[in-house]
VOGU-3710 file (C-alpha; in Angstrom, 3 decimals, decimal comma):
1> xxxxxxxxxx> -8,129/0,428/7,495  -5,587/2,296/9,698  -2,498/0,758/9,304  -0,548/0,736/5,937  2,659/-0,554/4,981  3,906/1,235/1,896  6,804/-0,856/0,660  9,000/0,937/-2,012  8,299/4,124/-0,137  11,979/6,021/-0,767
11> xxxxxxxxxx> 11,336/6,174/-4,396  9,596/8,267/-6,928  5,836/7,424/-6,667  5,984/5,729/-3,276  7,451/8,932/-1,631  4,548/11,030/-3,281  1,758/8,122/-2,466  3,126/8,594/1,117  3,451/12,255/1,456  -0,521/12,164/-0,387
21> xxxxxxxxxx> -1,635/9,832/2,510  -0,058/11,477/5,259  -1,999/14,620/4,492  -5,210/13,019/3,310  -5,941/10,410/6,205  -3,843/12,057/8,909  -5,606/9,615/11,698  -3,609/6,659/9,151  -0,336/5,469/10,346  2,017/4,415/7,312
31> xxxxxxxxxx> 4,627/2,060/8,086  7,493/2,967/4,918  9,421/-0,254/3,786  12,039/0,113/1,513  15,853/-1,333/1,046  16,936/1,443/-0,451  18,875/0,695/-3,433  20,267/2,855/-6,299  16,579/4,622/-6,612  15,266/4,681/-3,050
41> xxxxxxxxxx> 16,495/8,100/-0,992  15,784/8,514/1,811  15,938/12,487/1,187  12,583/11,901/-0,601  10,553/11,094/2,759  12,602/14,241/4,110  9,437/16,166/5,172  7,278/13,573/6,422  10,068/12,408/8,720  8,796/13,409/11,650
51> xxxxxxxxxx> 5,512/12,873/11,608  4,336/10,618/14,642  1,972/8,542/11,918  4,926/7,953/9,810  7,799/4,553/10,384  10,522/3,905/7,980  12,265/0,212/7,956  14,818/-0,521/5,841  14,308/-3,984/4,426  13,481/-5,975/1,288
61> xxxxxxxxxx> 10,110/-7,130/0,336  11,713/-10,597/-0,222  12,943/-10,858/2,976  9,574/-12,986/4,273  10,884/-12,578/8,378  10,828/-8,512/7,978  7,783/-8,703/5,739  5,638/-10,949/8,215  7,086/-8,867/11,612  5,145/-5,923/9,658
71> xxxxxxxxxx> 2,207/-7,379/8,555  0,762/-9,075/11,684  0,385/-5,357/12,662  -0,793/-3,790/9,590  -4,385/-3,854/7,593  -2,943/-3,226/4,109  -0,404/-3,052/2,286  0,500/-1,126/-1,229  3,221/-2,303/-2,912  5,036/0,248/-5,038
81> xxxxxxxxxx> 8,313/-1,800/-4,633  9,558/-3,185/-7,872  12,732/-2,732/-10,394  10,978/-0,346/-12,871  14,073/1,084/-15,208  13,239/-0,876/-18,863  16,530/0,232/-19,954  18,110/-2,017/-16,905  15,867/-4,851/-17,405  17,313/-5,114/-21,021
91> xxxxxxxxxx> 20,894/-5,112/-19,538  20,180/-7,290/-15,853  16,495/-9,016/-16,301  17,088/-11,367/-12,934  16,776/-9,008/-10,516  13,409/-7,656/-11,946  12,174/-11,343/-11,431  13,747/-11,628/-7,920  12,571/-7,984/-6,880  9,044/-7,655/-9,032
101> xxxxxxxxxx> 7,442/-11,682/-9,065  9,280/-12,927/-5,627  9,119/-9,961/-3,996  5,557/-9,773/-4,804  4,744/-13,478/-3,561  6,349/-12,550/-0,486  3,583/-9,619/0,235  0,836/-11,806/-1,001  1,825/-14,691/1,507  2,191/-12,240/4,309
111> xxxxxxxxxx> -1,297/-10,850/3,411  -2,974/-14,011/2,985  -0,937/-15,180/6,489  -2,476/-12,141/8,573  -5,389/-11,492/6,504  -5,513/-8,321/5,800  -7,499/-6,173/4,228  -6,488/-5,384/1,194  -3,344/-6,054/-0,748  -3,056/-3,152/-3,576
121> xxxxxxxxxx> -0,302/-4,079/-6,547  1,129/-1,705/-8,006  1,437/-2,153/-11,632  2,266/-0,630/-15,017  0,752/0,062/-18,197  3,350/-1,645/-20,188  2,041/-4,961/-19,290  0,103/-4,560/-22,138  2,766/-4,236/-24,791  2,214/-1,680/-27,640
131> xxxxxxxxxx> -1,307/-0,737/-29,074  -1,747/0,861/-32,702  -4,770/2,693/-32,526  -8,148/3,179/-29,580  -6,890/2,646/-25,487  -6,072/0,069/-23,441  -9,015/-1,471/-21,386  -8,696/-3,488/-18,393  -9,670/-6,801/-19,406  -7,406/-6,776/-22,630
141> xxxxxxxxxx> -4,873/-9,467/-23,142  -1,363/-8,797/-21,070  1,577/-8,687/-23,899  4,178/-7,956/-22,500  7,545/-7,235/-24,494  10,214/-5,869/-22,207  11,881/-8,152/-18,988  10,243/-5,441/-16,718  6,904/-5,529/-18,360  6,965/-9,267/-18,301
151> xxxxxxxxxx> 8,251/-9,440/-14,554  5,507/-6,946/-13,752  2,983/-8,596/-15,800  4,194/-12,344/-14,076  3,298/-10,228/-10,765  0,074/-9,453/-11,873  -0,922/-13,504/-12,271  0,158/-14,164/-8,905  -2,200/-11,272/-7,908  -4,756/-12,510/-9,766
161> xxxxxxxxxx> -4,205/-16,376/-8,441  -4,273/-15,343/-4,775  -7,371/-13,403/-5,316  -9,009/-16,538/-7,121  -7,319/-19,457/-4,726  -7,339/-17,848/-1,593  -9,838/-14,970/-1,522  -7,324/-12,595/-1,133  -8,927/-8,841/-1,347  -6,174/-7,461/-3,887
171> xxxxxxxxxx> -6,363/-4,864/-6,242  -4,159/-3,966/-9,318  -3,678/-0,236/-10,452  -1,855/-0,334/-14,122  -0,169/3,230/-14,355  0,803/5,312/-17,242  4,228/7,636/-17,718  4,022/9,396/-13,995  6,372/12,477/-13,686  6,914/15,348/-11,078
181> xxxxxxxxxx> 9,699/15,721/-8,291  12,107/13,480/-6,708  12,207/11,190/-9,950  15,768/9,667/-10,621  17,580/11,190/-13,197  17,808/7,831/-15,512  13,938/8,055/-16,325  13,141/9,926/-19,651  11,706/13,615/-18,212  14,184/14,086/-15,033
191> xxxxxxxxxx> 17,297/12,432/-17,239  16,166/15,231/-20,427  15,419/18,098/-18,161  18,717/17,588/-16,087  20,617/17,350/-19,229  19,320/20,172/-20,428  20,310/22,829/-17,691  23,725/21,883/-18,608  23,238/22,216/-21,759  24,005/18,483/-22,338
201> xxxxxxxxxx> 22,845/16,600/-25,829  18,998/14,704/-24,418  19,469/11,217/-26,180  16,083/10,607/-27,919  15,479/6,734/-28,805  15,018/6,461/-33,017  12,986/8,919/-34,793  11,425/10,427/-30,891  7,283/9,376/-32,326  6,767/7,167/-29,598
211> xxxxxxxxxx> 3,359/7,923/-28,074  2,952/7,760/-24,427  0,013/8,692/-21,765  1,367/11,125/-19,251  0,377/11,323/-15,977  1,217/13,872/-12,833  2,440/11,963/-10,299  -0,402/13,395/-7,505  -3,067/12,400/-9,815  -1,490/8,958/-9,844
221> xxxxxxxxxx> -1,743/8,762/-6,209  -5,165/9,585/-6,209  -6,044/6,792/-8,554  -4,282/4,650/-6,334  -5,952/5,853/-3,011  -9,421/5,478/-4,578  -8,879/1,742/-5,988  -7,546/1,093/-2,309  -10,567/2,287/-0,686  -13,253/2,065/-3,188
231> xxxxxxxxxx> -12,230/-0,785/-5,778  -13,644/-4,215/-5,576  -11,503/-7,044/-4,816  -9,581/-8,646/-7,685  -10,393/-5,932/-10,095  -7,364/-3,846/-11,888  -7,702/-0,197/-12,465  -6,174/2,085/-15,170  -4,780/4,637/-13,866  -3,866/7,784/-16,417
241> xxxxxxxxxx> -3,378/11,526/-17,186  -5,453/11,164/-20,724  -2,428/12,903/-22,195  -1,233/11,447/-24,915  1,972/12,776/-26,317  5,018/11,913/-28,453  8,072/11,708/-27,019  9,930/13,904/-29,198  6,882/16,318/-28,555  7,533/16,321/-24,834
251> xxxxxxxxxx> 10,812/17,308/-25,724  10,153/20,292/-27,789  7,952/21,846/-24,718  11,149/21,247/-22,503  13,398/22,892/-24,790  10,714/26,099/-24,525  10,485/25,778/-21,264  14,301/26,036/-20,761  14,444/27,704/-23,451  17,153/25,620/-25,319
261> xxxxxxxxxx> 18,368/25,384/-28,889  17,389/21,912/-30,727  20,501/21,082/-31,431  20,225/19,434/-27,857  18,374/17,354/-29,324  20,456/13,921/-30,195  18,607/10,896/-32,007  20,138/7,369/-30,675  19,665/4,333/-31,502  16,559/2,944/-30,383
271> xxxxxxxxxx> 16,245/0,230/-27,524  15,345/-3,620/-28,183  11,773/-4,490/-28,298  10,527/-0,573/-27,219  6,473/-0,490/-27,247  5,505/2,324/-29,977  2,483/3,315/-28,744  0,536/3,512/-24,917  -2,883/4,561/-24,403  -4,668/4,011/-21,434
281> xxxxxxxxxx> -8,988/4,155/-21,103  -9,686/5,559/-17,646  -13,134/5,192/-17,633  -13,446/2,287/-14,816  -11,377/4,553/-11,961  -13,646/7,768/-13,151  -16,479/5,546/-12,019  -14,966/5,262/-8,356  -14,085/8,906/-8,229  -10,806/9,395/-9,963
291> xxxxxxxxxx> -10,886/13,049/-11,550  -6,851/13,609/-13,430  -5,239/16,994/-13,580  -5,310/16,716/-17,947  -3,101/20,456/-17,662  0,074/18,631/-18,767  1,612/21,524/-20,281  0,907/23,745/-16,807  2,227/20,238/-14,778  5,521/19,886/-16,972
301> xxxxxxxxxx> 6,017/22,933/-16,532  6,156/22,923/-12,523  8,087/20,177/-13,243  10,717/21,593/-14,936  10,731/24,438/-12,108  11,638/21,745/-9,308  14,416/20,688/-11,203  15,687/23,811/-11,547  14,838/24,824/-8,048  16,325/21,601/-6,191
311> xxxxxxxxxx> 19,762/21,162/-7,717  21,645/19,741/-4,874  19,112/16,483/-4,529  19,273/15,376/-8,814  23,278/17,029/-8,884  24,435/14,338/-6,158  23,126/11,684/-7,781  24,295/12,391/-11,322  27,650/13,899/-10,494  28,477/11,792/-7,076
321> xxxxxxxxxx> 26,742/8,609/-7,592  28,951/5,866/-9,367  26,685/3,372/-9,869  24,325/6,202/-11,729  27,472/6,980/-13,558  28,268/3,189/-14,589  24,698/2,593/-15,660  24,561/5,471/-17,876  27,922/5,247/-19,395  27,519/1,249/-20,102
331> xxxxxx> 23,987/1,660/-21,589  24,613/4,680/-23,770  27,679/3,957/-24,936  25,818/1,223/-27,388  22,857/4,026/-28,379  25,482/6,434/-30,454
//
């Protein structure tokens, strides 16, 4: 396995799973595919842009010429593209289908086409819906109760079907809340933290006690490197930080951190059909190797420090961007 194509490689994770690779396997060459829209920038693959192992095309994972072109020279792929934003499933759902299920059968065609290796699928834990009490295992029942959960859980069947059909060698990783730099400022921790150095109100969905499983965003990238090179075929892997926290908790540590008064803090109303609790059981990916960084207190907090220190990238999105700007303004004008 020498040649990957990461597709959704300009944004958050895919950026990180990129820069991870580069530095891990430095005889791989990583092929970056990505169209770039509102959450794909480019500035994210800044440092890694010269490196002779590293190719970025600009294209769309549902765009089957550009898609096959790369594959007949590649020997995986791992597909981080996908709409991921609940908040903008809720207000567009079709493009998450388009993006996250076509997109998706695009890659597995392609895959099955050249046969490749292995096809990894990039997935979340909210495909699971909400769970009141224990953790998520792997063979529990998908129940899915968002647009992008369900688009991301439709793209786990087709997964799963091309694996069964065809024989294809896939693997699904389901990951928990991942945070750490280059994260666009819509998404709960860079939005909050952002907000906060201005001393802007952080807009906390109902009463805040929504539990979720936090993750550093390197240790997600190692989960997702091991279940690439060590997972068997049409397994799925949970991938988490074992950090379960409330929401409104997370939000207390930022304040310290920034060290901000709590009358930041402003309760909204809370979004349609929003899972209460996550919880995710690790134990299959510790069997393969996977060892999380549980110091989310220590991470958080060198998270807040790259917000702080790296201005400029989040400040030209929030304060430059319009579409940002639209978004935000349309969706929380109905939250008050």
């Amino acid at each position: 396995m020498q040649t990957l194509i990461i597709t959704g490689a300009a944004g958050f994770i895919g950026s990180n799973f990129v820069r991870y690779m580069l530095v891990r396997y430095p005889a791989y060459r990583l092929i970056a595919l990505d169209s770039l829209t509102y959450a794909g920038n480019l500035a994210n693959l800044a440092d890694v842009w010269k490196n002779p192992n590293f190719t970025f095309i600009k294209g769309d994972i549902c765009d089957e010429s550009i898609v096959n072109n790369l594959a007949q020279n590649a020997d995986a792929i791992v597909n981080f593209a996908a709409e991921t934003h609940v908040d903008r499933s809720i207000a567009t759902p079709g493009q998450f289908i388009q993006t996250d299920v076509n997109g998706t059968y695009v890659l597995l065609e392609a895959a099955r086409k050249h046969e490749l290796e292995r096809i990894l699928h990039v997935s979340t834990d909210e495909v699971y819906g909400t769970i009141d009490e224990g953790s998520f295992k792997e063979g529990d029942a998908l129940e899915p109760n968002s647009p992008y959960s369900a688009s991301k859980a439709s793209a786990e069947m087709m997964v799963r079907a091309y694996h069964q059909t065809y024989g294809l060698p896939t693997i699904v990783t389901r990951g928990s809340n991942t945070f750490g730099p280059n994260q666009y400022p819509e998404k709960m921790l860079p939005l909050f933290i952002t907000n906060l150095i201005d001393d802007i109100p952080v807009p906390v969905y109902g009463d805040g006690h929504q539990m979720r499983d936090w993750m550093y965003v390197t240790d997600h990238c190692q989960g997702i490197d091991l279940a690439l090179h060590h997972g068997v075929p049409g397994e799925a892997y949970n991938v988490g930080g074992d950090n379960d926290r409330k929401n409104i908790d997370v939000v207390h540590l930022l304040l310290e951190y920034l060290n901000k008064p709590e009358t930041l803090i402003h309760h909204v109303k809370d979004r349609p059909g929003h899972d209460r609790r996550y919880s995710l059981d690790v134990t299959k990916s510790r069997k393969i190797g996977y060892t999380p960084d549980t110091d989310f207190e220590s991470r958080l907090r060198d998270t807040v420090q790259w917000y702080v220190g790296h201005q400029e990238w989040w400040r030209t999105i929030k304060e430059k961007d319009q579409e940002y700007q639209s978004f935000m303004k349309k969706w929380y004008a109905d939250r008050q």
